[in-house]
DRENDRENKOL-877721 format. One record per atom (N, C-alpha, C): residue number from 0; residue in three letters; chain; atom name; x, y, z. Coordinates in nm, 2 decimals, decimal comma. Example, Ala and Ser with C-alpha at 12.3 -4.5 7.8 and 13.67 -1.06 7.14 Angstrom:
<rolums>
+-----+------+-------+------+--------+--------+--------+
!  nr ! rest ! kette ! atom !      x !      y !      z !
+-----+------+-------+------+--------+--------+--------+
!   0 !  ALA !     A !    N !   1,32 !  -0,57 !   0,78 !
!   0 !  ALA !     A !   CA !   1,23 !  -0,45 !   0,78 !
!   0 !  ALA !     A !    C !   1,32 !  -0,33 !   0,78 !
!   1 !  SER !     A !    N !   1,28 !  -0,22 !   0,71 !
!   1 !  SER !     A !   CA !   1,37 !  -0,11 !   0,71 !
!   1 !  SER !     A !    C !   1,29 !   0,00 !   0,79 !
+-----+------+-------+------+--------+--------+--------+
</rolums>
This chain:
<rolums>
+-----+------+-------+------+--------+--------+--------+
!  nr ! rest ! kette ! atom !      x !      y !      z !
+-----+------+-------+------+--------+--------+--------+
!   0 !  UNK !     A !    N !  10,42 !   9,30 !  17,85 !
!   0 !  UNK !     A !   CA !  10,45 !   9,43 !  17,89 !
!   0 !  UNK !     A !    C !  10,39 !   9,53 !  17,79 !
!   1 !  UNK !     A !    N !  10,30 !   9,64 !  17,83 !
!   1 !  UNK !     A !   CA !  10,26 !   9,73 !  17,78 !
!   1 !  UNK !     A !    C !  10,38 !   9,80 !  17,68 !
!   2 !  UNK !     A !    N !  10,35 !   9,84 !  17,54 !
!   2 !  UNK !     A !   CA !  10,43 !   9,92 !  17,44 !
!   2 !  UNK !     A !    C !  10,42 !  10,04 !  17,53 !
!   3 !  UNK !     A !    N !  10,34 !  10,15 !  17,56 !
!   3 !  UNK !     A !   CA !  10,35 !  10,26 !  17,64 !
!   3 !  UNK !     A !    C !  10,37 !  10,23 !  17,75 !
!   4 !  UNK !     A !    N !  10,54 !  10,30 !  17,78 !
!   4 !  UNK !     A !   CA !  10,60 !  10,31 !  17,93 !
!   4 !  UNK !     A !    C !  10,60 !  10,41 !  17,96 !
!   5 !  UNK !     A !    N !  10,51 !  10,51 !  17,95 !
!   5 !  UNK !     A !   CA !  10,48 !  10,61 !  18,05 !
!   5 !  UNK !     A !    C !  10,43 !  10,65 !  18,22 !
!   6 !  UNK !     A !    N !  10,44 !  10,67 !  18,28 !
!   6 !  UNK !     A !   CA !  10,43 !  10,66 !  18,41 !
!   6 !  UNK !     A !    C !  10,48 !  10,77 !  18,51 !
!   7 !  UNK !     A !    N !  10,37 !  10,76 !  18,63 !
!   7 !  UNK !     A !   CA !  10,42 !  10,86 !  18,74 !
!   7 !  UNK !     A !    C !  10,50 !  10,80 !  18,82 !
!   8 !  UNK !     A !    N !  10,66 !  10,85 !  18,90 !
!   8 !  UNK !     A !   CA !  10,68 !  10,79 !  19,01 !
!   8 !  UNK !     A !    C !  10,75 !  10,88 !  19,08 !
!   9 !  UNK !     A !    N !  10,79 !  10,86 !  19,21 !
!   9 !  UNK !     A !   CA !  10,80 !  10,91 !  19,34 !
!   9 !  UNK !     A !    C !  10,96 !  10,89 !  19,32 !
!  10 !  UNK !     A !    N !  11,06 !  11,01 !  19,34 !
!  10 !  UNK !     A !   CA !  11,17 !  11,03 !  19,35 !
!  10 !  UNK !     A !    C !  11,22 !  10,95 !  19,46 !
!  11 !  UNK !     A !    N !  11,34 !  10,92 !  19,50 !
!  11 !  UNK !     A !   CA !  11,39 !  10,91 !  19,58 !
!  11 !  UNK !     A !    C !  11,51 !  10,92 !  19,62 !
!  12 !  UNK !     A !    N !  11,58 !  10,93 !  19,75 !
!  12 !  UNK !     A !   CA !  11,76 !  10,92 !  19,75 !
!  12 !  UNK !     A !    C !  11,84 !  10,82 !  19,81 !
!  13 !  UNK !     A !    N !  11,92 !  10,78 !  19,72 !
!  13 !  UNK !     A !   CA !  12,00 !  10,69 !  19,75 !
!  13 !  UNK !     A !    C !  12,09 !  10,70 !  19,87 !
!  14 !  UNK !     A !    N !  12,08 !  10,63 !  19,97 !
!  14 !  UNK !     A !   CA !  12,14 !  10,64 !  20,14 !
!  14 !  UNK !     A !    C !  12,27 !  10,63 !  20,09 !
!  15 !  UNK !     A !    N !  12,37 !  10,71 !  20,07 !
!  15 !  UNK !     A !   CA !  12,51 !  10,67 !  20,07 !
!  15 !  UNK !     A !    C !  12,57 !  10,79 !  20,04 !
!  16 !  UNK !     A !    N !  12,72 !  10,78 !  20,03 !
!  16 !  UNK !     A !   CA !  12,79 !  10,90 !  19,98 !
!  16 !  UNK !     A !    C !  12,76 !  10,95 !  19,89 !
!  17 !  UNK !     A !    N !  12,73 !  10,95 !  19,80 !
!  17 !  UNK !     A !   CA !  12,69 !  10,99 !  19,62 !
!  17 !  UNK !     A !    C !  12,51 !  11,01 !  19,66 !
!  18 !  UNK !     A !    N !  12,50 !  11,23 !  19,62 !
!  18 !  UNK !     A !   CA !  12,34 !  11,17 !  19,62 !
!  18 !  UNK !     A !    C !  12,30 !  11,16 !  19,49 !
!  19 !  UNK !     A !    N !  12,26 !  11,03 !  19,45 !
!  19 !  UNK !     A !   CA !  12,17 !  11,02 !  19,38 !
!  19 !  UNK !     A !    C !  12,05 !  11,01 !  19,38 !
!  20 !  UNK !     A !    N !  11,94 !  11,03 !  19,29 !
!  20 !  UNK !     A !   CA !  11,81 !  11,01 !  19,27 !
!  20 !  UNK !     A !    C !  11,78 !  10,93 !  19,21 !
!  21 !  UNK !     A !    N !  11,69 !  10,86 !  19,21 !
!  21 !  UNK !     A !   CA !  11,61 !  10,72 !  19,16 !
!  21 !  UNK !     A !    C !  11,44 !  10,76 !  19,12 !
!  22 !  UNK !     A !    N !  11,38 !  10,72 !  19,03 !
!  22 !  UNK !     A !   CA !  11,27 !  10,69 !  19,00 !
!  22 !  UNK !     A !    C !  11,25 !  10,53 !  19,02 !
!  23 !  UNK !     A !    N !  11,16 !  10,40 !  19,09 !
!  23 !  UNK !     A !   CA !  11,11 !  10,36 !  19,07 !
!  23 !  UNK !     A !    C !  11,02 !  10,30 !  18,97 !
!  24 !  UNK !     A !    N !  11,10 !  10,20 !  18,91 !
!  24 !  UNK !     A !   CA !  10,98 !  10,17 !  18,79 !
!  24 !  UNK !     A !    C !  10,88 !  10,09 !  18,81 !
!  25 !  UNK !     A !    N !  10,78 !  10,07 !  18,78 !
!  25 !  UNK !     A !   CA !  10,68 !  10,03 !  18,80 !
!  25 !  UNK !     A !    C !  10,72 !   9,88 !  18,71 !
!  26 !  UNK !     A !    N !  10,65 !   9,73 !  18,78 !
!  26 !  UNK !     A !   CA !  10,71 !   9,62 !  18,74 !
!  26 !  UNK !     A !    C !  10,65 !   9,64 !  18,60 !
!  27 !  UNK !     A !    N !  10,55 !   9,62 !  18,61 !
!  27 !  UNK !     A !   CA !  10,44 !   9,62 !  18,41 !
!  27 !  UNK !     A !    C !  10,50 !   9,72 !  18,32 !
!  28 !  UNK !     A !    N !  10,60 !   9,85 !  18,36 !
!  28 !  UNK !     A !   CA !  10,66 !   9,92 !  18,26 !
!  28 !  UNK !     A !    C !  10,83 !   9,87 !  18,25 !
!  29 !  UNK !     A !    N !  10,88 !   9,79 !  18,31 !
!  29 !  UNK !     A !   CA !  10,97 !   9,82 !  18,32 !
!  29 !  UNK !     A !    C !  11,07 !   9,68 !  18,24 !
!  30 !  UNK !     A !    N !  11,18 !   9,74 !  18,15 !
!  30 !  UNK !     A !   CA !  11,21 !   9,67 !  18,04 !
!  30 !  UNK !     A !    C !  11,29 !   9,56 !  18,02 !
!  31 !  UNK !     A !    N !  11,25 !   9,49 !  17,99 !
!  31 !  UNK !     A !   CA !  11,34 !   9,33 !  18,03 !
!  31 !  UNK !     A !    C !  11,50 !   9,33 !  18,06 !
!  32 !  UNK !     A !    N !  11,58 !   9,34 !  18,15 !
!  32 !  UNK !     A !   CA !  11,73 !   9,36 !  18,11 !
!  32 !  UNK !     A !    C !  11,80 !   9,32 !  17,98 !
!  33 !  UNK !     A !    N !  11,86 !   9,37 !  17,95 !
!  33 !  UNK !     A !   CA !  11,94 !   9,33 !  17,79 !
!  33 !  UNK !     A !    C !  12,08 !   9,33 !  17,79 !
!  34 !  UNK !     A !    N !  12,14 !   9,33 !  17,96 !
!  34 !  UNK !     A !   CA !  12,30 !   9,36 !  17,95 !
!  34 !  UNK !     A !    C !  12,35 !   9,34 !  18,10 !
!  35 !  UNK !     A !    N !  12,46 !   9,32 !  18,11 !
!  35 !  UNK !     A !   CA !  12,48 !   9,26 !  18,25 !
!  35 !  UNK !     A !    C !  12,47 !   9,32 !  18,37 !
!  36 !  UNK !     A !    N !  12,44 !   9,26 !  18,46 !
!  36 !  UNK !     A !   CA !  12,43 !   9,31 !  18,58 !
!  36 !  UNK !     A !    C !  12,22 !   9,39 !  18,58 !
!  37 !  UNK !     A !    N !  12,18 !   9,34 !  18,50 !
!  37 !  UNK !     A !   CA !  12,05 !   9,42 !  18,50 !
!  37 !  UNK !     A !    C !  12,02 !   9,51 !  18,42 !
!  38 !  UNK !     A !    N !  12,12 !   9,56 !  18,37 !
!  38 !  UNK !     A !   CA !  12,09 !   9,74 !  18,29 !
!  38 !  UNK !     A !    C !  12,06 !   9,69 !  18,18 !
!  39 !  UNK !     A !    N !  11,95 !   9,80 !  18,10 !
!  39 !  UNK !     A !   CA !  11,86 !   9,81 !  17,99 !
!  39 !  UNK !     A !    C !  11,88 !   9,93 !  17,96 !
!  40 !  UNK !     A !    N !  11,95 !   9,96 !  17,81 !
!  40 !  UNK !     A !   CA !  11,96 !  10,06 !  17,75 !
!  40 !  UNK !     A !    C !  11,83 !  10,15 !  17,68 !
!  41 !  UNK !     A !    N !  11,81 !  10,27 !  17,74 !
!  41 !  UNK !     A !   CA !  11,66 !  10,35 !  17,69 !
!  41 !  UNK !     A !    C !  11,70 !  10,49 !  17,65 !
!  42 !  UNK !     A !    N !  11,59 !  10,51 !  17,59 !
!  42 !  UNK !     A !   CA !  11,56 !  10,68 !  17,63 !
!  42 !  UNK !     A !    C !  11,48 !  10,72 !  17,70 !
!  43 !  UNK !     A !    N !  11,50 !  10,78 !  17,84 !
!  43 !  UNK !     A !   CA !  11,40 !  10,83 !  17,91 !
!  43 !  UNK !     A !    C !  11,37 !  10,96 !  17,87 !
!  44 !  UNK !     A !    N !  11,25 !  11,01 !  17,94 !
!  44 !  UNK !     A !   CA !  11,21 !  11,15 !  17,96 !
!  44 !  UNK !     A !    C !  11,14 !  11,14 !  18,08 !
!  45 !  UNK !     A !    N !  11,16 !  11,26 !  18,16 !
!  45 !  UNK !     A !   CA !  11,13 !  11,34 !  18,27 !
!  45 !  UNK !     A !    C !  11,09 !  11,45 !  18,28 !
!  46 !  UNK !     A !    N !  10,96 !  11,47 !  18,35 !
!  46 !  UNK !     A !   CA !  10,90 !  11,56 !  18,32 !
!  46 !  UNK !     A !    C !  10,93 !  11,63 !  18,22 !
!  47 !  UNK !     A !    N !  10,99 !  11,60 !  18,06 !
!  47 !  UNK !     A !   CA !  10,98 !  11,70 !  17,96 !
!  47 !  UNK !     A !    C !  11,13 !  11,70 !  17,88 !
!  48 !  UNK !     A !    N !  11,18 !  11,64 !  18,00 !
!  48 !  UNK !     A !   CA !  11,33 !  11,65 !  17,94 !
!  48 !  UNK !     A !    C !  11,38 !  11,50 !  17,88 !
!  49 !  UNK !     A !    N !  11,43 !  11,50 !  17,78 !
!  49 !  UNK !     A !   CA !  11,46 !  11,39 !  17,74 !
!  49 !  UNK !     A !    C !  11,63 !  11,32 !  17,72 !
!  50 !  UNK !     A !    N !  11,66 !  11,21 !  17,77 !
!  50 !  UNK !     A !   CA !  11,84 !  11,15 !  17,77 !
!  50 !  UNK !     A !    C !  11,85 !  11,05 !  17,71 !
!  51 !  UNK !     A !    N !  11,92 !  11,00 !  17,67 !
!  51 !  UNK !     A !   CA !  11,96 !  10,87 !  17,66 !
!  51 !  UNK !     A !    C !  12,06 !  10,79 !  17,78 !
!  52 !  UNK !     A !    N !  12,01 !  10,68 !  17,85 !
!  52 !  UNK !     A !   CA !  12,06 !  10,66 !  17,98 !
!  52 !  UNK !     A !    C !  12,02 !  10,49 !  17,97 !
!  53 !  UNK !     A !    N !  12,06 !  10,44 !  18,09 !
!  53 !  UNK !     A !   CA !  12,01 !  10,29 !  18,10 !
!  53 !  UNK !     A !    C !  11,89 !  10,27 !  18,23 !
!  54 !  UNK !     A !    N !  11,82 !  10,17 !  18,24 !
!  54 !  UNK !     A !   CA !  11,75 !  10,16 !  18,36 !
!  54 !  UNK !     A !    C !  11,84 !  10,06 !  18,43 !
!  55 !  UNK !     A !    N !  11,85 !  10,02 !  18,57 !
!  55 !  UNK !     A !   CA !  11,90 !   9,90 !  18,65 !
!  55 !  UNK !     A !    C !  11,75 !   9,81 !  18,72 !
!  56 !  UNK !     A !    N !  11,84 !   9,70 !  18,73 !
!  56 !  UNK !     A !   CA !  11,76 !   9,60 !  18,83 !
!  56 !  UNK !     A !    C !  11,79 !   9,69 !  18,95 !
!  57 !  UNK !     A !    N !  11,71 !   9,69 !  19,04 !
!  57 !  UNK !     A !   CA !  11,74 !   9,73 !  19,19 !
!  57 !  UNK !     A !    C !  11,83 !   9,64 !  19,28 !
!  58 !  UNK !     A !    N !  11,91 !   9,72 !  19,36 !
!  58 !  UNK !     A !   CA !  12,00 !   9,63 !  19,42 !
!  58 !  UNK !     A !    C !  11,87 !   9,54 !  19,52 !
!  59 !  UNK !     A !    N !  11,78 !   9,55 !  19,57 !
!  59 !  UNK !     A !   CA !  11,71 !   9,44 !  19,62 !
!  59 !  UNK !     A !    C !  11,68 !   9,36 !  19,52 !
!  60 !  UNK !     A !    N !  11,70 !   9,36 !  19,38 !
!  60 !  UNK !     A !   CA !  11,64 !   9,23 !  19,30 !
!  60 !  UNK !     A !    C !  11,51 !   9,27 !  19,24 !
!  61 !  UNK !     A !    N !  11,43 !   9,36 !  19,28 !
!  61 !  UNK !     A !   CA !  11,29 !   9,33 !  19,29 !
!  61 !  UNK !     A !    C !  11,27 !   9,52 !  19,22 !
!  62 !  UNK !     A !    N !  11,23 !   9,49 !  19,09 !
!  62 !  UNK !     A !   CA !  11,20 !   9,57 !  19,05 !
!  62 !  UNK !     A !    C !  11,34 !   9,65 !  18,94 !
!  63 !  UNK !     A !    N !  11,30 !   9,76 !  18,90 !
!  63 !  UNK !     A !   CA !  11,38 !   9,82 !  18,81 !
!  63 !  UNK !     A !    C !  11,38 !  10,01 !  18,86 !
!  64 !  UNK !     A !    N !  11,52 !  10,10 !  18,84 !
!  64 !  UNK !     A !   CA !  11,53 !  10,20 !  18,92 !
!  64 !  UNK !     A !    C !  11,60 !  10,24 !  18,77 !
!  65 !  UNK !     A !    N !  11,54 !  10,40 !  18,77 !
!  65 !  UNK !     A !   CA !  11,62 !  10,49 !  18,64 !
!  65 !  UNK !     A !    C !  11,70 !  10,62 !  18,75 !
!  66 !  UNK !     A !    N !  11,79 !  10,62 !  18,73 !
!  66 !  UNK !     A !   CA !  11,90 !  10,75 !  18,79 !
!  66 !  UNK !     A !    C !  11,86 !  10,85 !  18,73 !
!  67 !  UNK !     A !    N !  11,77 !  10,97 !  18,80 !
!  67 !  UNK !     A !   CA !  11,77 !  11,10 !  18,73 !
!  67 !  UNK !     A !    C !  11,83 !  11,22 !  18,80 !
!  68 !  UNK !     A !    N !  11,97 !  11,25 !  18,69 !
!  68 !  UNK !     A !   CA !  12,04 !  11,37 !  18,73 !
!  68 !  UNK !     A !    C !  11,98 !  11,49 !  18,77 !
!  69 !  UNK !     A !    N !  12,08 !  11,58 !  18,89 !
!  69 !  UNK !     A !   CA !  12,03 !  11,70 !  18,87 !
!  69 !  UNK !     A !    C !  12,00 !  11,80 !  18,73 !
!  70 !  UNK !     A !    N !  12,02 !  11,78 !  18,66 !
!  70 !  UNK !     A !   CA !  12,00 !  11,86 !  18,53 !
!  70 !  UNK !     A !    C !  11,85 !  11,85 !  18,49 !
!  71 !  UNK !     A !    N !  11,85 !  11,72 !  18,53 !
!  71 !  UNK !     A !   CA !  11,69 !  11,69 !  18,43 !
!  71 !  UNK !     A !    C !  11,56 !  11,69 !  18,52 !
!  72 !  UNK !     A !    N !  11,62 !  11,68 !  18,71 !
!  72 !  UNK !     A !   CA !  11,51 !  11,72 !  18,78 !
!  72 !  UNK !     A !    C !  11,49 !  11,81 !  18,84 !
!  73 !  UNK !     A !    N !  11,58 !  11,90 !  18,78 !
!  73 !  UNK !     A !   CA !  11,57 !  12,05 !  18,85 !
!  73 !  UNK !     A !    C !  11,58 !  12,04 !  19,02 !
!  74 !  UNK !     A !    N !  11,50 !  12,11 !  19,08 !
!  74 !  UNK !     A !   CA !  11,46 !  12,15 !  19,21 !
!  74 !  UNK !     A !    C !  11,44 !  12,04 !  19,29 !
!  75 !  UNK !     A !    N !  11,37 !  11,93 !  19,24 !
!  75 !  UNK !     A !   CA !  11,27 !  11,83 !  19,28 !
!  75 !  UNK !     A !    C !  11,39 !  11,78 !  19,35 !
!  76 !  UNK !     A !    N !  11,31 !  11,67 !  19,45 !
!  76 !  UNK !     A !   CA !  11,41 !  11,61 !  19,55 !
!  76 !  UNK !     A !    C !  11,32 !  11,45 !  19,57 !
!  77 !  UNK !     A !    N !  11,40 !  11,42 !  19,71 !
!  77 !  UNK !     A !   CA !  11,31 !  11,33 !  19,75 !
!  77 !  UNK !     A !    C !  11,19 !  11,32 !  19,79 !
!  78 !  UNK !     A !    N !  11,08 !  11,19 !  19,76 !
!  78 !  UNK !     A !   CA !  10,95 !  11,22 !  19,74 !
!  78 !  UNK !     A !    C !  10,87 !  11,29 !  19,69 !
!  79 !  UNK !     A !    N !  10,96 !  11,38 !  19,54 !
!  79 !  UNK !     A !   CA !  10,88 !  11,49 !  19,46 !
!  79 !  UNK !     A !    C !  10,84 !  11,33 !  19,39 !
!  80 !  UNK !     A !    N !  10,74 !  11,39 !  19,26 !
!  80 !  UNK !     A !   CA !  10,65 !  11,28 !  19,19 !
!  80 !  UNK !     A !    C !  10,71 !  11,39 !  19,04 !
!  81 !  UNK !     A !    N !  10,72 !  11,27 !  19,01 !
!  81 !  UNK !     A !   CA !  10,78 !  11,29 !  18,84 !
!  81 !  UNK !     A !    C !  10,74 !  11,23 !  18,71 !
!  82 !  UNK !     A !    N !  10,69 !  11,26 !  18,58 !
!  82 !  UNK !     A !   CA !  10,64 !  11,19 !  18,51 !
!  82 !  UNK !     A !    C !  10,76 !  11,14 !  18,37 !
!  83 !  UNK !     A !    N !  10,72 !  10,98 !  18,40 !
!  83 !  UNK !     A !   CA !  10,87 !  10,92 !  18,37 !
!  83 !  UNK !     A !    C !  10,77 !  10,84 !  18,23 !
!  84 !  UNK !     A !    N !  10,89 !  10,84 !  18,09 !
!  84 !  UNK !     A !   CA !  10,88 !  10,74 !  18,00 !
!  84 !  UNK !     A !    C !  10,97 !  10,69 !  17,91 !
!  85 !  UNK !     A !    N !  10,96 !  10,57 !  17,92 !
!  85 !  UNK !     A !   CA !  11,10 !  10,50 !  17,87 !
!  85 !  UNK !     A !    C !  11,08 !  10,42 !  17,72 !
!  86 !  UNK !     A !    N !  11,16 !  10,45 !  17,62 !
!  86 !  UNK !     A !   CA !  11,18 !  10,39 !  17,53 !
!  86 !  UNK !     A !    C !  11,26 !  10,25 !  17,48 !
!  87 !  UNK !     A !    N !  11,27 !  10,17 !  17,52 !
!  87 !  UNK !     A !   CA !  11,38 !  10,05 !  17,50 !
!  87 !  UNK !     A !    C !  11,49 !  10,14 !  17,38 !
!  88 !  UNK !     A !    N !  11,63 !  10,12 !  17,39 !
!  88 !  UNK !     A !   CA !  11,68 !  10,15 !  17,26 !
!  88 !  UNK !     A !    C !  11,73 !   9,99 !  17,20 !
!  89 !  UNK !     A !    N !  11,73 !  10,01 !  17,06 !
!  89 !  UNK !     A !   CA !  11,67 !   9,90 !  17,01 !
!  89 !  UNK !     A !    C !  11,87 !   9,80 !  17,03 !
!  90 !  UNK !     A !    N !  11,89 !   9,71 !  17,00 !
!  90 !  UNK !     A !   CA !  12,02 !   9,62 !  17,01 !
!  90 !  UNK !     A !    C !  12,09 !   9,65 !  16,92 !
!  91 !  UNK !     A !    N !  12,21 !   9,64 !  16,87 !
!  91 !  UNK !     A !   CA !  12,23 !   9,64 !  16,74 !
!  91 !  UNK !     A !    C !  12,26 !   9,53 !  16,67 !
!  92 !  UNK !     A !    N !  12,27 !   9,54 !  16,55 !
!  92 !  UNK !     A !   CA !  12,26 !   9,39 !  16,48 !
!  92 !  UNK !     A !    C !  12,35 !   9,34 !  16,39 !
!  93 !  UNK !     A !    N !  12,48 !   9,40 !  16,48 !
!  93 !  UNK !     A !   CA !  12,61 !   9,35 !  16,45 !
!  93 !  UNK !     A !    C !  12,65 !   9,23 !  16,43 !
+-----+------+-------+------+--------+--------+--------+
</rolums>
């Protein structure tokens, strides 16, 4: 997997009670799970703004999805295009 996880992807909304937004990770950027259930502890940034957050496996299995709050995508909605980059945060070595 490439060290630079930077990348474009295409918002989207999660069909259910809760609206959430998703980014799409791209398979070659996206960071090995490190905890259960799929989640991988990172720092993202979006378009400019930066969190500390986790990525998930997708509930289909196939692929990896970052939750980006209204705070950090403003206006944007579904099918806006967002520029996404992820940092692994490192384990600790307790």
């Amino acid at each position: 997997m490439p060290s630079h996880r930077a990348f474009t992807a295409r918002l989207f909304r999660y069909k259910g009670k809760a609206a959430w937004y998703f980014a799409a990770i791209p398979k070659r950027y996206a960071p090995k799970p490190t905890h259960p259930w799929g989640r991988t502890p990172v720092v993202a940034t979006v378009d400019g703004h930066t969190w500390t957050t986790s990525v998930w496996r997708a509930k289909d299995g196939d692929g990896s999805v970052l939750a980006v709050p209204k705070a950090i995508r403003g206006a944007k909605g579904d099918g806006d295009r967002v520029r996404v980059q992820l940092v692994p945060v490192p384990e600790d070595d307790d």
